[in-house]
ROBA-44337 format. One record per residue: residue number from 0; residue in three letters; x, y, z of N, C-alpha, C, O in turn. Coordinates in steps of 0.05 Angstrom, whole numbers. Example, Ala and Ser with C-alpha at 12.3 -4.5 7.8 and 13.67 -1.06 7.14 Angstrom:
2
<r n="0" res="ALA" n_xx="264" n_yy="-114" n_zz="156" ca_xx="246" ca_yy="-90" ca_zz="156" c_xx="264" c_yy="-66" c_zz="156" o_xx="285" o_yy="-66" o_zz="169"/>
<r n="1" res="SER" n_xx="257" n_yy="-45" n_zz="142" ca_xx="273" ca_yy="-21" ca_zz="143" c_xx="258" c_yy="1" c_zz="157" o_xx="268" o_yy="23" o_zz="161"/>
% end
This chain:
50
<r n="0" res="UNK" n_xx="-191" n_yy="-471" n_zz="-262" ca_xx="-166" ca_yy="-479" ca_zz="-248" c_xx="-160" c_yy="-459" c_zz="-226" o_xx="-156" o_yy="-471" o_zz="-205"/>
<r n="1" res="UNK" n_xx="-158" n_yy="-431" n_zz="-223" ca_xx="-153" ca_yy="-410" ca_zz="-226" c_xx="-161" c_yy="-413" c_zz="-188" o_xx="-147" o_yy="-411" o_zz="-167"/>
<r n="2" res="UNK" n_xx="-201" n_yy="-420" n_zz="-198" ca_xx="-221" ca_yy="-415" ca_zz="-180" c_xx="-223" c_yy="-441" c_zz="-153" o_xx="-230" o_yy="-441" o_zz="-130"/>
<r n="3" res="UNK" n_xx="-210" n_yy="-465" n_zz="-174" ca_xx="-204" ca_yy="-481" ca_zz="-146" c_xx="-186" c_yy="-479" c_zz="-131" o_xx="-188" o_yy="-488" o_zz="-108"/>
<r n="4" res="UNK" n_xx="-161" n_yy="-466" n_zz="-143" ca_xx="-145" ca_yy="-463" ca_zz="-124" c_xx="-151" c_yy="-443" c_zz="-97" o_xx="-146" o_yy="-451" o_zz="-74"/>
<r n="5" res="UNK" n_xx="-162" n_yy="-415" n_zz="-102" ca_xx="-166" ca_yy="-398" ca_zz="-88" c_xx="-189" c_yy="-406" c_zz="-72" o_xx="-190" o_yy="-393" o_zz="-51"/>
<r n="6" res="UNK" n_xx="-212" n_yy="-428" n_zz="-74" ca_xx="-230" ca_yy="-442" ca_zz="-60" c_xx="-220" c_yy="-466" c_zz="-37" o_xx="-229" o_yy="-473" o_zz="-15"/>
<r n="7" res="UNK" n_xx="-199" n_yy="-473" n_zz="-51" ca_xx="-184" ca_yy="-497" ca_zz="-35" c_xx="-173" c_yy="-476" c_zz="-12" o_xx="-178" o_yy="-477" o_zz="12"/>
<r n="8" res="UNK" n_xx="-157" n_yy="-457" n_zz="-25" ca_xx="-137" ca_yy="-444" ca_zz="-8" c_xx="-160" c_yy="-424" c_zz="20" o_xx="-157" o_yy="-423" o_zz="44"/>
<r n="9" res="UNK" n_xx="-184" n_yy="-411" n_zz="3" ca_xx="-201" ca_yy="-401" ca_zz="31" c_xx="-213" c_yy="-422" c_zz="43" o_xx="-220" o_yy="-418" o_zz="66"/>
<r n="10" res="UNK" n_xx="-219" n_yy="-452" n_zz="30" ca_xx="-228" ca_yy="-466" ca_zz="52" c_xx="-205" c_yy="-475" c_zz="73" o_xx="-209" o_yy="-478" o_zz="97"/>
<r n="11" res="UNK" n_xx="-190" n_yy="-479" n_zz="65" ca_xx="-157" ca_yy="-476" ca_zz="87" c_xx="-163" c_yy="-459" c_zz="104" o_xx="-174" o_yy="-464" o_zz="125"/>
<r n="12" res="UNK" n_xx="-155" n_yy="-431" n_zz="94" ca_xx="-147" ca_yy="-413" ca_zz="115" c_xx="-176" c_yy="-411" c_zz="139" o_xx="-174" o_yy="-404" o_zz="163"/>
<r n="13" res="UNK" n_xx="-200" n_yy="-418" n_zz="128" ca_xx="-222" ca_yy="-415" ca_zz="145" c_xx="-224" c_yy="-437" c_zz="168" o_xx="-238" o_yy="-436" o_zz="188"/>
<r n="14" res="UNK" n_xx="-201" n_yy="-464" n_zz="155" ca_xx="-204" ca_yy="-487" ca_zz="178" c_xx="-179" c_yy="-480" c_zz="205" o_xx="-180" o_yy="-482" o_zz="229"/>
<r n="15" res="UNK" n_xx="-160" n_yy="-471" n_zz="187" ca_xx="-139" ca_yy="-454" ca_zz="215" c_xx="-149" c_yy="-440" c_zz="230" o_xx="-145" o_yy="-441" o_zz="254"/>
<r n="16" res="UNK" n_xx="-164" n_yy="-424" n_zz="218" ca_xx="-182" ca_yy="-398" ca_zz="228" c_xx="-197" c_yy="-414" c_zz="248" o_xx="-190" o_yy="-414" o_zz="271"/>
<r n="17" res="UNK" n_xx="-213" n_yy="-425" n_zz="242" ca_xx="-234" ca_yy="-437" ca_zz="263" c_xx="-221" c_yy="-452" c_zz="280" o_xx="-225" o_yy="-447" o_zz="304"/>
<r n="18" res="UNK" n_xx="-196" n_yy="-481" n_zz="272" ca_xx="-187" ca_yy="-493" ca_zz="297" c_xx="-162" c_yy="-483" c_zz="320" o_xx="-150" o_yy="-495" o_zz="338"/>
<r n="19" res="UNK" n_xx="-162" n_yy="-445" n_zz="304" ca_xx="-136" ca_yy="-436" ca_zz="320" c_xx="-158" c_yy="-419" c_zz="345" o_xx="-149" o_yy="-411" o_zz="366"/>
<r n="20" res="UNK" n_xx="-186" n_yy="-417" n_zz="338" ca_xx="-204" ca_yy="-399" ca_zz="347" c_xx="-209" c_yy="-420" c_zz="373" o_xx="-207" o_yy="-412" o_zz="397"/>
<r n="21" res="UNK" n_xx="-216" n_yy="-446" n_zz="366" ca_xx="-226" ca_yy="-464" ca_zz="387" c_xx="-204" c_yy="-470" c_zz="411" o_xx="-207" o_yy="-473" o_zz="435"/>
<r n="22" res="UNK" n_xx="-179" n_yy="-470" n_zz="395" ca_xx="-148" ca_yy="-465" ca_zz="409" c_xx="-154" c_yy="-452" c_zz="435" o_xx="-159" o_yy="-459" o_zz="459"/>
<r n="23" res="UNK" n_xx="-151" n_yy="-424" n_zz="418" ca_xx="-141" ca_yy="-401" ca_zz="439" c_xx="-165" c_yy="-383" c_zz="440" o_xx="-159" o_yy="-359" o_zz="440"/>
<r n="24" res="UNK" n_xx="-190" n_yy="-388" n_zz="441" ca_xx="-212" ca_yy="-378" ca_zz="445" c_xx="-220" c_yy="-358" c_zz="427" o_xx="-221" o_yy="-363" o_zz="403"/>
<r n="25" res="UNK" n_xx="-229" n_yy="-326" n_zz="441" ca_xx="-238" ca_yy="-310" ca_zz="437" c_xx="-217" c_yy="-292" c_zz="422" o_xx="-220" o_yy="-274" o_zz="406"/>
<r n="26" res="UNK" n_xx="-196" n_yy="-301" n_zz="432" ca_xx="-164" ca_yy="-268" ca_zz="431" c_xx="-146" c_yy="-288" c_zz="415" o_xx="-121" o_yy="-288" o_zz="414"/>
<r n="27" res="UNK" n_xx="-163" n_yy="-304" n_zz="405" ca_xx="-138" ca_yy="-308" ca_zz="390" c_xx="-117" c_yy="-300" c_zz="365" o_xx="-95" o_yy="-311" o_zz="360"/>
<r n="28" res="UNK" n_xx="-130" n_yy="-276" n_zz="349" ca_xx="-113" ca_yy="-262" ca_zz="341" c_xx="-91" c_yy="-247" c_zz="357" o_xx="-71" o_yy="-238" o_zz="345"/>
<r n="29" res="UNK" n_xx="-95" n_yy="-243" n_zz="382" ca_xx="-65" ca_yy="-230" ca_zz="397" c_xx="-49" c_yy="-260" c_zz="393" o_xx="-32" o_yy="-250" o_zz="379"/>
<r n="30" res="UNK" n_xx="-44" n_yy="-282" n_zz="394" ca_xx="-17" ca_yy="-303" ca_zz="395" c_xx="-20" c_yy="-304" c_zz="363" o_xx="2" o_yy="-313" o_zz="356"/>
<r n="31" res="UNK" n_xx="-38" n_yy="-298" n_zz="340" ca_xx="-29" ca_yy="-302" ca_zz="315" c_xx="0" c_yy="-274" c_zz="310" o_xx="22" o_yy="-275" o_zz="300"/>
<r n="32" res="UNK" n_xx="-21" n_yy="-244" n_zz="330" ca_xx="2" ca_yy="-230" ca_zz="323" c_xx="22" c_yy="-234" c_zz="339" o_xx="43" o_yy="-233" o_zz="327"/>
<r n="33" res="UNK" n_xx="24" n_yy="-237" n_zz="364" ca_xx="57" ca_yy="-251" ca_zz="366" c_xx="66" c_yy="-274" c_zz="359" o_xx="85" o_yy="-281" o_zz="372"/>
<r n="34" res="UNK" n_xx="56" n_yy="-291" n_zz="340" ca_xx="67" ca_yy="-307" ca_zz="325" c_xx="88" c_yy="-298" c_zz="306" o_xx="111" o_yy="-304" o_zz="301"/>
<r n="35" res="UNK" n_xx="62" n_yy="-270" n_zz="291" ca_xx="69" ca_yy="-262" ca_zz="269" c_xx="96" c_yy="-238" c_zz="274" o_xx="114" o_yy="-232" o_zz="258"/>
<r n="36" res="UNK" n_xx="93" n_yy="-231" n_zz="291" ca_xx="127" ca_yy="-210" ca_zz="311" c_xx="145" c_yy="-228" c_zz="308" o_xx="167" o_yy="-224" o_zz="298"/>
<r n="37" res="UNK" n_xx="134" n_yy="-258" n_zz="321" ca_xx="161" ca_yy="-271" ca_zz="328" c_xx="179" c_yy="-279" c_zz="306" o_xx="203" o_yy="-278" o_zz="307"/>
<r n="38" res="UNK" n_xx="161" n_yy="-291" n_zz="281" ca_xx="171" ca_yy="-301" ca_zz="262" c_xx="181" c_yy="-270" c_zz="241" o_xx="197" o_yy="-274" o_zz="223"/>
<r n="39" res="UNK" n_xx="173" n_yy="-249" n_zz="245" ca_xx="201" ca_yy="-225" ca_zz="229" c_xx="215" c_yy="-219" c_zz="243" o_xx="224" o_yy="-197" o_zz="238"/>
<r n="40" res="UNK" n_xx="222" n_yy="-229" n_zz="264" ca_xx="235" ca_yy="-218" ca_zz="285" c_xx="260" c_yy="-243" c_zz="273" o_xx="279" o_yy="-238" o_zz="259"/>
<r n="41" res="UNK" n_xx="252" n_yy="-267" n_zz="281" ca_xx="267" ca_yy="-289" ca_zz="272" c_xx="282" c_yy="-285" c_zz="240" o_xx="305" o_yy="-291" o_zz="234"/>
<r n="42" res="UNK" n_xx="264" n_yy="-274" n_zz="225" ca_xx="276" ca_yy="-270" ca_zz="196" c_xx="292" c_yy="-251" c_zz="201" o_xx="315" o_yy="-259" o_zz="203"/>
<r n="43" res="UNK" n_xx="289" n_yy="-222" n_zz="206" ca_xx="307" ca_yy="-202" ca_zz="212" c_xx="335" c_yy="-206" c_zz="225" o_xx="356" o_yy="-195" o_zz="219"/>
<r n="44" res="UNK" n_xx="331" n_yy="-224" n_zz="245" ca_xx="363" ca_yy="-232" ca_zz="254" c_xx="376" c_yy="-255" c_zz="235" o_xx="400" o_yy="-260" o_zz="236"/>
<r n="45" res="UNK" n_xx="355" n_yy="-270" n_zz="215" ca_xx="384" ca_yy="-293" ca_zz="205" c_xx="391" c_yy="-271" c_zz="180" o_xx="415" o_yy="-271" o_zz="174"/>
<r n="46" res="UNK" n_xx="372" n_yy="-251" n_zz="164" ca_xx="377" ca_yy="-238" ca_zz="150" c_xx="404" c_yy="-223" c_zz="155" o_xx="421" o_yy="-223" o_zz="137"/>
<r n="47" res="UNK" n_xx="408" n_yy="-205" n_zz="189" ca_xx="427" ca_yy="-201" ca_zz="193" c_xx="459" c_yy="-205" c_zz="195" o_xx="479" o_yy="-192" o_zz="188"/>
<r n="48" res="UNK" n_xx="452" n_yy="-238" n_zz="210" ca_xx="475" ca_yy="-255" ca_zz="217" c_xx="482" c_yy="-265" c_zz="180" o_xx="496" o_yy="-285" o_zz="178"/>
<r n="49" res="UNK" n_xx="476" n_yy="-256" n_zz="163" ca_xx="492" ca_yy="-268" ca_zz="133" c_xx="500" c_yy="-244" c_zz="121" o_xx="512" o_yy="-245" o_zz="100"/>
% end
């Protein structure tokens, strides 16, 4: 059970991986990491505003 999940879940992350690569080419880890800025950036302020 355990083992399909974590198989299901790396064959996922390897199909993002590849159709975010075909996306945005070569660099596309720079827009995952300002993805990844933008979205704690976004948490950090609704965290604040409550």
């Amino acid at each position: 059970m355990v083992q399909t999940i974590t198989d299901n879940y790396n064959a996922f992350v390897g199909t993002v991986i590849a159709v975010i690569s075909v996306i945005f080419g070569e660099h596309w880890y720079l827009f995952a990491l300002f993805l990844a800025l933008n979205i704690a950036d976004w948490v950090t302020g609704w965290m604040k505003s409550r």
